[in-house]
Biopython code that builds the backbone (N, CA, C, O; Angstrom):
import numpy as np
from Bio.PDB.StructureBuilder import StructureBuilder

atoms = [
    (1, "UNK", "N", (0.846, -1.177, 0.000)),
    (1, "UNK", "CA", (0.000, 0.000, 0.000)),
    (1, "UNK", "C", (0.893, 1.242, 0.000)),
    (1, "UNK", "O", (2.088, 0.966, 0.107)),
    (2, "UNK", "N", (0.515, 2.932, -0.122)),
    (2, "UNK", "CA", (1.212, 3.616, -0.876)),
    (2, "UNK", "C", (0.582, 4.466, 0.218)),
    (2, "UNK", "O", (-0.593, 4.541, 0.578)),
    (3, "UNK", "N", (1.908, 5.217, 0.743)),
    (3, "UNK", "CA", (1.923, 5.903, 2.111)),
    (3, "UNK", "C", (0.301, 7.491, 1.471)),
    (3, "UNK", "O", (0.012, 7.734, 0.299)),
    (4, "UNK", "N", (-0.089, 7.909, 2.244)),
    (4, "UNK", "CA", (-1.612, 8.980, 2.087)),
    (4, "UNK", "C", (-0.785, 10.192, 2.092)),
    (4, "UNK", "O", (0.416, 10.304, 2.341)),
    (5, "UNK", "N", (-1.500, 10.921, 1.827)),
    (5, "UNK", "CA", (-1.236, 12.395, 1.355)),
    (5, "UNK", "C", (-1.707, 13.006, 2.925)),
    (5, "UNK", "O", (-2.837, 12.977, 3.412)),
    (6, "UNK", "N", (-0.478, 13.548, 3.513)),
    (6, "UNK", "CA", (-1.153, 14.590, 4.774)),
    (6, "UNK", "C", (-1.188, 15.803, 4.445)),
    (6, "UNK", "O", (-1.866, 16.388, 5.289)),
    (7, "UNK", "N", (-0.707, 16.722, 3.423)),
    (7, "UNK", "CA", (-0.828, 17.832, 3.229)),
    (7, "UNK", "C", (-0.355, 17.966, 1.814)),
    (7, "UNK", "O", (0.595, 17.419, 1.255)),
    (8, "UNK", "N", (-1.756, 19.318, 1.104)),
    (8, "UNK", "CA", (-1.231, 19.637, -0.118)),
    (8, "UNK", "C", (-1.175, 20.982, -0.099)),
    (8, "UNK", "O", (-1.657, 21.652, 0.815)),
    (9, "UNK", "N", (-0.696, 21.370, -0.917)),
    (9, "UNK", "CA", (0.198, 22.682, -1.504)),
    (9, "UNK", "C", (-0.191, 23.268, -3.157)),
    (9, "UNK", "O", (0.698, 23.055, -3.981)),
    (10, "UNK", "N", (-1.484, 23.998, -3.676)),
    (10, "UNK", "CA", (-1.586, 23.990, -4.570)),
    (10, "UNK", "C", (-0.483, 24.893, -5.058)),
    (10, "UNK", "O", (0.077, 25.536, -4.171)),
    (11, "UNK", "N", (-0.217, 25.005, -5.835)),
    (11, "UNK", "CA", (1.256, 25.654, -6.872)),
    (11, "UNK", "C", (0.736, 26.209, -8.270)),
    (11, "UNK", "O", (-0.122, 25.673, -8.970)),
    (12, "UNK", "N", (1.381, 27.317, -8.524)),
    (12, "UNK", "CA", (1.446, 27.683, -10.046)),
    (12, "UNK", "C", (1.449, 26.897, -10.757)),
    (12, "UNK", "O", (2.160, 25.909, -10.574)),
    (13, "UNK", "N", (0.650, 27.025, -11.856)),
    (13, "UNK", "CA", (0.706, 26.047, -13.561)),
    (13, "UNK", "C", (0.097, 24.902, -12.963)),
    (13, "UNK", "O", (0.711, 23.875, -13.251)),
    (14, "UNK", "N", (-1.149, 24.675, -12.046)),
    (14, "UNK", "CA", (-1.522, 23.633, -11.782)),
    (14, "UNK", "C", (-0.701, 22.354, -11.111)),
    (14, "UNK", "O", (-0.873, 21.146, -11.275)),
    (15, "UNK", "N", (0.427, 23.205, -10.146)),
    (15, "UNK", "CA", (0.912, 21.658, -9.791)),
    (15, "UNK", "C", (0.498, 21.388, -8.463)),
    (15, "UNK", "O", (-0.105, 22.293, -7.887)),
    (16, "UNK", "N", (0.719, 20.221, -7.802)),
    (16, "UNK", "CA", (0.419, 20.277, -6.229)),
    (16, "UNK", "C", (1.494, 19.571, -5.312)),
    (16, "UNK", "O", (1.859, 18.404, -5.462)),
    (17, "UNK", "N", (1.811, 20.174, -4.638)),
    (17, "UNK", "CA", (3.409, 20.051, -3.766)),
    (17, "UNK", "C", (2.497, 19.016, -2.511)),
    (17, "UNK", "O", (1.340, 19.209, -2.138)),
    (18, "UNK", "N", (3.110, 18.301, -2.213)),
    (18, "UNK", "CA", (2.222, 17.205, -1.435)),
    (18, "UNK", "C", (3.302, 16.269, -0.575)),
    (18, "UNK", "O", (4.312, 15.628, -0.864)),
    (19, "UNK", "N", (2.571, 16.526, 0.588)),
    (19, "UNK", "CA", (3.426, 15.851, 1.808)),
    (19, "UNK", "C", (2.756, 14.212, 2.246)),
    (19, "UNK", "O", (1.577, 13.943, 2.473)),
    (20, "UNK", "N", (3.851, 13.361, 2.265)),
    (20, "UNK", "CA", (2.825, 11.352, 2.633)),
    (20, "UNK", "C", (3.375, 11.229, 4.113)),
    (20, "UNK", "O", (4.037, 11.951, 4.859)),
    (21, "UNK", "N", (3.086, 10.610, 4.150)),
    (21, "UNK", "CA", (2.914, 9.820, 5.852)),
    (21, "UNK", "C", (3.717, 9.662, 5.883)),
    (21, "UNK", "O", (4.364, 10.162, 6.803)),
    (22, "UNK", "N", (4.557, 8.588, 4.618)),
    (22, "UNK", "CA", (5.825, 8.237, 4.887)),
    (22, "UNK", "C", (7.619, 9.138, 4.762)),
    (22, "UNK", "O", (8.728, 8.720, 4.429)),
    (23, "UNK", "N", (6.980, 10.818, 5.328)),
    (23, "UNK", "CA", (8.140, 11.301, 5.244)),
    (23, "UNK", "C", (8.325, 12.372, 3.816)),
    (23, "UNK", "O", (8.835, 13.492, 3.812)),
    (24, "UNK", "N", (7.755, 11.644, 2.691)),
    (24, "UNK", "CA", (8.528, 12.088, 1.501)),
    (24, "UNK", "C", (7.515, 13.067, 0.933)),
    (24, "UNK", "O", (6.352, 13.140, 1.329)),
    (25, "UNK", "N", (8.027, 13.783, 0.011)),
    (25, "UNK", "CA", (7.295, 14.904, -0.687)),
    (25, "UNK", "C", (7.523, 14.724, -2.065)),
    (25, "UNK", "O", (8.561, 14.247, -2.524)),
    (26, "UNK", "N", (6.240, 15.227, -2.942)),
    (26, "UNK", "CA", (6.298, 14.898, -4.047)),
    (26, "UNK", "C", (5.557, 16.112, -5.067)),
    (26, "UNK", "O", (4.853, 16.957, -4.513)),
    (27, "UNK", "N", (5.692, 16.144, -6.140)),
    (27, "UNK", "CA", (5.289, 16.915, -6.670)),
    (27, "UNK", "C", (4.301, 16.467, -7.956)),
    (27, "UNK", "O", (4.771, 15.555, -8.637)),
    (28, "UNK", "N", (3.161, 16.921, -8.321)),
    (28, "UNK", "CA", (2.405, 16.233, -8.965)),
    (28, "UNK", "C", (1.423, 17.402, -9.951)),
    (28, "UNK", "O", (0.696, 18.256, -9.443)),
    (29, "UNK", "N", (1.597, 17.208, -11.352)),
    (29, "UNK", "CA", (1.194, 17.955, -12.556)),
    (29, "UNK", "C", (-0.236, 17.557, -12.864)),
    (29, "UNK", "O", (-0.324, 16.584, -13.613)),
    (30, "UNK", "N", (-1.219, 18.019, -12.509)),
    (30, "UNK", "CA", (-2.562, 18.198, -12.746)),
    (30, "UNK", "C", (-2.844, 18.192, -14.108)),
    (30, "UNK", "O", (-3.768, 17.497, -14.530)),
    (31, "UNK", "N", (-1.922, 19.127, -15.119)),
    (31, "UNK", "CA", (-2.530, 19.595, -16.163)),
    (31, "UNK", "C", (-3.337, 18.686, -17.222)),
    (31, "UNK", "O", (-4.300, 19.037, -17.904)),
    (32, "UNK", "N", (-2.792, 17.610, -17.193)),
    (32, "UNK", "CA", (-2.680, 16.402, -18.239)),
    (32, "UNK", "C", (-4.302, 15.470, -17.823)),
    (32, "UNK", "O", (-4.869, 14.593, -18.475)),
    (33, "UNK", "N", (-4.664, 16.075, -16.557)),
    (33, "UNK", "CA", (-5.992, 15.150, -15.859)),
    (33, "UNK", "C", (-6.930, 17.088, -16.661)),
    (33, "UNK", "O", (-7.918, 16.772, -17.324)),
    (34, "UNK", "N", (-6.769, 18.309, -16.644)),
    (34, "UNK", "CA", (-7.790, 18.893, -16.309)),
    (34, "UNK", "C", (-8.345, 18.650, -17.934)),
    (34, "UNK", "O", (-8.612, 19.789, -18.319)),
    (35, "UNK", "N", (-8.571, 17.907, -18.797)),
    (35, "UNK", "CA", (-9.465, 17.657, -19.964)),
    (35, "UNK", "C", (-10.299, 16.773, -19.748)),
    (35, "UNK", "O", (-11.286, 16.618, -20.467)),
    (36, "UNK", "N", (-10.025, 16.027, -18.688)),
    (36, "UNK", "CA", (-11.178, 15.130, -18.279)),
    (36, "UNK", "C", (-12.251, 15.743, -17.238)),
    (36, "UNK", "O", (-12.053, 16.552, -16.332)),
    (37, "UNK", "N", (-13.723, 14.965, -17.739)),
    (37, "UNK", "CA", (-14.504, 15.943, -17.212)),
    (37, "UNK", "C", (-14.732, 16.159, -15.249)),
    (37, "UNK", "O", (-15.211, 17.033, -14.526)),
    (38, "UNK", "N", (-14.267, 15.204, -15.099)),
    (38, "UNK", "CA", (-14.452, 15.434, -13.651)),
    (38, "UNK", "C", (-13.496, 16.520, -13.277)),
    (38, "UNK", "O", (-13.383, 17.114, -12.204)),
    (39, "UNK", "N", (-12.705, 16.676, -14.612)),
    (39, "UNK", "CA", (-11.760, 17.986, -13.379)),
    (39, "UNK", "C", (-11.678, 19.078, -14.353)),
    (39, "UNK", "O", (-10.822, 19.936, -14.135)),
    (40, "UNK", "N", (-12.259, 19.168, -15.163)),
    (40, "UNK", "CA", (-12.456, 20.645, -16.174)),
    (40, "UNK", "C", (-12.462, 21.656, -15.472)),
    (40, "UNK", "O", (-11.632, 22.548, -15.649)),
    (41, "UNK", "N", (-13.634, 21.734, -14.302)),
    (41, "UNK", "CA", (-13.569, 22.842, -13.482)),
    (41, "UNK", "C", (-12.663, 23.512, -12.997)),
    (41, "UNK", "O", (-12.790, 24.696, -12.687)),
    (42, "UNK", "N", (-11.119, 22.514, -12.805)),
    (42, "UNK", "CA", (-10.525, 23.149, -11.858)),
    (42, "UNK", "C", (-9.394, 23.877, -12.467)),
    (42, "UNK", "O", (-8.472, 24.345, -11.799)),
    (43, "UNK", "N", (-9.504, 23.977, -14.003)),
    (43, "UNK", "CA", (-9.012, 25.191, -14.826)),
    (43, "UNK", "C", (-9.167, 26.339, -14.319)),
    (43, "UNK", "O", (-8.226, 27.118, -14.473)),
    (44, "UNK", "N", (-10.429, 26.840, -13.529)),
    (44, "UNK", "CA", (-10.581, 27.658, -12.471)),
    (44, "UNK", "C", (-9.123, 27.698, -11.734)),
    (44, "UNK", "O", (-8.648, 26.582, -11.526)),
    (45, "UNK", "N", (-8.423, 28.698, -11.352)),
    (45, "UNK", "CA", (-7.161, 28.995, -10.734)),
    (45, "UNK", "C", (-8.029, 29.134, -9.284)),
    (45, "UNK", "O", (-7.668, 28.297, -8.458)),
    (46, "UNK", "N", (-8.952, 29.910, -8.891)),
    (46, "UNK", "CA", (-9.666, 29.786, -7.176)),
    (46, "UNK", "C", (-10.262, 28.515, -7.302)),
    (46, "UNK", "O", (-9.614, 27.773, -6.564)),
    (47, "UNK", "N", (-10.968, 28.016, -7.736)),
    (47, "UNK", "CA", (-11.622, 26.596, -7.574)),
    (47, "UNK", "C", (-10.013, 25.547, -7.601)),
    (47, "UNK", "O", (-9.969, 24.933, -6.535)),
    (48, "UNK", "N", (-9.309, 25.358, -8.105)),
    (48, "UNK", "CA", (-7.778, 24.428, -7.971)),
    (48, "UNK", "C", (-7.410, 25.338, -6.570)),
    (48, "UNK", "O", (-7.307, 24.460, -5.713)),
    (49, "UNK", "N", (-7.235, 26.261, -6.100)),
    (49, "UNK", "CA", (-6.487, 26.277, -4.428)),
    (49, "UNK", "C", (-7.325, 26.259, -3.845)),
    (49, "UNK", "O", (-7.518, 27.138, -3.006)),
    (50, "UNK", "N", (-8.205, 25.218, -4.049)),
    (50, "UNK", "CA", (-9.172, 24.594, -2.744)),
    (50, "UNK", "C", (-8.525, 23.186, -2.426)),
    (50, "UNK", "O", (-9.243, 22.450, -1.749)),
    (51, "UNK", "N", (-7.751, 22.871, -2.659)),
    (51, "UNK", "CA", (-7.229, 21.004, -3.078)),
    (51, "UNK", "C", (-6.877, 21.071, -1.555)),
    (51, "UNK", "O", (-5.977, 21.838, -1.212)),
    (52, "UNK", "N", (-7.640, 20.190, -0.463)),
    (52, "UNK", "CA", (-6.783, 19.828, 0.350)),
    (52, "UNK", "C", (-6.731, 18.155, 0.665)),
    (52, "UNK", "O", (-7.250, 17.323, -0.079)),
    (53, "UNK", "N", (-6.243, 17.940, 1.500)),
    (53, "UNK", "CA", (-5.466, 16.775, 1.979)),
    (53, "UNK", "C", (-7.004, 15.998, 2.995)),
    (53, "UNK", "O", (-7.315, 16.535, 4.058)),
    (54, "UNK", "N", (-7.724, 14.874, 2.529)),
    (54, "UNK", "CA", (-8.950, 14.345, 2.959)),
    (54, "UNK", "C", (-8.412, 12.998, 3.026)),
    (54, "UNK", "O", (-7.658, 12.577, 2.148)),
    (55, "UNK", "N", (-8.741, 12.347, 3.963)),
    (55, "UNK", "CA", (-8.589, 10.705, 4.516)),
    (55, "UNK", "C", (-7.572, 10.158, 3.690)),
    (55, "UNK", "O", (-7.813, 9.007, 3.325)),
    (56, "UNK", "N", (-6.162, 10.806, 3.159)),
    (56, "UNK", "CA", (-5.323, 10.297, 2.848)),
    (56, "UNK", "C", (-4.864, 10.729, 1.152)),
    (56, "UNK", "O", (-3.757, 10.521, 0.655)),
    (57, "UNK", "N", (-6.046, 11.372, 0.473)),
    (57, "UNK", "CA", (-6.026, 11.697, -0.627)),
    (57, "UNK", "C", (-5.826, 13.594, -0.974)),
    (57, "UNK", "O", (-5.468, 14.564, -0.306)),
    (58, "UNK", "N", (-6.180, 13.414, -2.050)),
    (58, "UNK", "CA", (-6.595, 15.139, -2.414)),
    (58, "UNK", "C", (-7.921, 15.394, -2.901)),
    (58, "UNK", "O", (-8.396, 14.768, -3.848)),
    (59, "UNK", "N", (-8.504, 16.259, -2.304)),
    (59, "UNK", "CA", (-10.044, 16.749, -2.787)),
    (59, "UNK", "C", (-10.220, 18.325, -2.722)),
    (59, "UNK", "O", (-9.689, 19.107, -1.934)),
    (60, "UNK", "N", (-11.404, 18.670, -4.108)),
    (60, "UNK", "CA", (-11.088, 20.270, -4.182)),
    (60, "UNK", "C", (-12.976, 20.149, -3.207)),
    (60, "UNK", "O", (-13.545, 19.167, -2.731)),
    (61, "UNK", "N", (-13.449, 21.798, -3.287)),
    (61, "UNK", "CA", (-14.419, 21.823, -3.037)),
    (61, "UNK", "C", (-15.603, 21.426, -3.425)),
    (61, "UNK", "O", (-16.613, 21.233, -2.748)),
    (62, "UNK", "N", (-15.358, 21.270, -4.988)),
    (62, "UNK", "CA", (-16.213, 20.608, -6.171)),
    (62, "UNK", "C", (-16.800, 19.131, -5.967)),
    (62, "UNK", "O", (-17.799, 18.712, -6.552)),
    (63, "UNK", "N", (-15.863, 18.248, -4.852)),
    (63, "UNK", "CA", (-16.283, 16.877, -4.621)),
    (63, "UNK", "C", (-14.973, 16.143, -5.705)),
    (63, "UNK", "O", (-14.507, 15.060, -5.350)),
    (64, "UNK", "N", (-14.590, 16.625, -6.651)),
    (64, "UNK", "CA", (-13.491, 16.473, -7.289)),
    (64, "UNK", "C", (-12.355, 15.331, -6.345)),
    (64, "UNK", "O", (-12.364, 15.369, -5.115)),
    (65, "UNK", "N", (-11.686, 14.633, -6.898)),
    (65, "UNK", "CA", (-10.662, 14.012, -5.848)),
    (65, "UNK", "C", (-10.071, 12.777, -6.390)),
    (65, "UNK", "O", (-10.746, 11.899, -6.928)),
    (66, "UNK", "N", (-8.368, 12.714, -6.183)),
    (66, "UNK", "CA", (-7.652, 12.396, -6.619)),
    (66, "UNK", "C", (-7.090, 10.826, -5.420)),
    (66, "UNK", "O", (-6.892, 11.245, -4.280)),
    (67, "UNK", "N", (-6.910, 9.668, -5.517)),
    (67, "UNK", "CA", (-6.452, 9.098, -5.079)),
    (67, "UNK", "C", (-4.951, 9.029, -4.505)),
    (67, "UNK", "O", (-4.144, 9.186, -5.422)),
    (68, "UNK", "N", (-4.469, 8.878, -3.504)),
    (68, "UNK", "CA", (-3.139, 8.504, -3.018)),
    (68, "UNK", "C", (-2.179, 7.995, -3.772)),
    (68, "UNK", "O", (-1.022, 8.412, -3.803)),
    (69, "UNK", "N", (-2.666, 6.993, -4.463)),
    (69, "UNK", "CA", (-1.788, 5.910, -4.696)),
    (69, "UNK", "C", (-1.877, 6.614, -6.403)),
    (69, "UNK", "O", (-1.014, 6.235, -7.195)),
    (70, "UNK", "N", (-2.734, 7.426, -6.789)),
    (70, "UNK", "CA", (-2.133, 7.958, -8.223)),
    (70, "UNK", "C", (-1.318, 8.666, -7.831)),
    (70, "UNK", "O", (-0.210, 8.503, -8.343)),
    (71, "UNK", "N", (-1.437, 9.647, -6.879)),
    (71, "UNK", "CA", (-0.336, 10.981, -6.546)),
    (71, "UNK", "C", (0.974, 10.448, -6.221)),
    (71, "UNK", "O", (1.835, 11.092, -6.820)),
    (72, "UNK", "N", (1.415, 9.605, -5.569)),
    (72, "UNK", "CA", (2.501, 9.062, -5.148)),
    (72, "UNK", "C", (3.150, 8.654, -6.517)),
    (72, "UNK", "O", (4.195, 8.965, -7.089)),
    (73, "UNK", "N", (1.927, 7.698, -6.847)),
    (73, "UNK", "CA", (2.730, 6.738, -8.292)),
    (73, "UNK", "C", (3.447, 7.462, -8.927)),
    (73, "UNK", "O", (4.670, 7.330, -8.983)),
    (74, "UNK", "N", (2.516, 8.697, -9.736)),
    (74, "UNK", "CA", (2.988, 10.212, -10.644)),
    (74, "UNK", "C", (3.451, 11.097, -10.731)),
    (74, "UNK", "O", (3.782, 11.821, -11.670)),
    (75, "UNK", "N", (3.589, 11.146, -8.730)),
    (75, "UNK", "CA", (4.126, 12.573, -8.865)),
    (75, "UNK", "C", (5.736, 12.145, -8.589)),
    (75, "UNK", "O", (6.204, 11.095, -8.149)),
    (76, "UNK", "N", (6.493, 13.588, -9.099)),
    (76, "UNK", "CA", (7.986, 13.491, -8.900)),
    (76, "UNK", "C", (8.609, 13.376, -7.342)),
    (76, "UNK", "O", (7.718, 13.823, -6.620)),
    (77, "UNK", "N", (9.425, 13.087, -6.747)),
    (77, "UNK", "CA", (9.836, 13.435, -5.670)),
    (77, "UNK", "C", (10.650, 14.884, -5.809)),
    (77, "UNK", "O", (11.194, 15.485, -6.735)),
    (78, "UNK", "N", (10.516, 15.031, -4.915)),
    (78, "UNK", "CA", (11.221, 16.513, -4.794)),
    (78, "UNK", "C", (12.009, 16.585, -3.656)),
    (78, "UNK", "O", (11.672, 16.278, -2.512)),
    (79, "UNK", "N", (13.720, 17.261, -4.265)),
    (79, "UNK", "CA", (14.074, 17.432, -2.998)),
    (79, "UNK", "C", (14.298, 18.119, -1.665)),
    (79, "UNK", "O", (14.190, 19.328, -1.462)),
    (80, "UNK", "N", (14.633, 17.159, -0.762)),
    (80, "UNK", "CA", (14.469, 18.046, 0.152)),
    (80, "UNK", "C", (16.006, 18.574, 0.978)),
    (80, "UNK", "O", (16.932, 17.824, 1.288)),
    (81, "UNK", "N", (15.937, 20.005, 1.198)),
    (81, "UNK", "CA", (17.298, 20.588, 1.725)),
    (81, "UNK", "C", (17.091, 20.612, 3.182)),
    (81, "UNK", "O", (16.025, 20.610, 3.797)),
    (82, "UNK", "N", (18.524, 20.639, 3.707)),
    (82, "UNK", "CA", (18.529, 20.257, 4.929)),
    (82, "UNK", "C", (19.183, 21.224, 4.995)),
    (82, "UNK", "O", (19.647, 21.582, 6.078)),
]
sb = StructureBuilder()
sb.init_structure("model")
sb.init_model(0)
sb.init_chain("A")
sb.init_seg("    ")
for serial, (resi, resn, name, xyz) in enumerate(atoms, 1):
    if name == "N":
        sb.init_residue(resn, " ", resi, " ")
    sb.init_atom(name, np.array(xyz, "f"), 0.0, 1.0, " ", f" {name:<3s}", serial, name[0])
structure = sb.get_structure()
C-alpha cells in the first residue's frame, strides 16, 4: 500500500506540492488530468487552491478528488534541503 497524502500545496501552472505519511514529498502535474470531465472545473485557478489533503487523498471543493496511490505513483519526488 502507498503511504496517504497529509498535506497539499496547490502551486502555479496547476501543480500540487504534497506531503505522505511516509516522510517524503512529491510533486504532482494536474494539467494532463484537467481535460477530463471530472476535473475541467478546476481550470478555475480559485476553484484548484481549494485542493486539500482528505482521509489520505486530495479533494477540491467541487467533490473532485484524486487518489493517493495515483499521486505518489505520478508525482515526482522533490528534494528536500537540509
Amino acid at each position: 500500500m502507498n503511504p496517504k497524502v497529509i498535506k497539499v500545496q496547490p502551486d502555479r501552472n496547476y501543480m500540487l506540492n504534497l506531503w505522505f505519511s511516509n516522510g517524503e514529498q512529491r510533486c504532482f502535474d494536474m494539467k494532463p488530468y484537467l481535460d477530463f470531465e471530472v476535473f475541467q472545473a478546476l481550470k478555475n485557478p480559485k476553484l484548484f487552491d481549494t485542493a486539500t489533503a482528505f482521509l489520505g487523498s486530495v479533494t477540491w471543493s467541487n467533490d473532485a478528488d484524486l487518489s493517493y496511490d495515483t499521486l505518489y505513483l505520478e508525482g515526482i519526488p522533490m528534494s528536500v534541503e537540509s
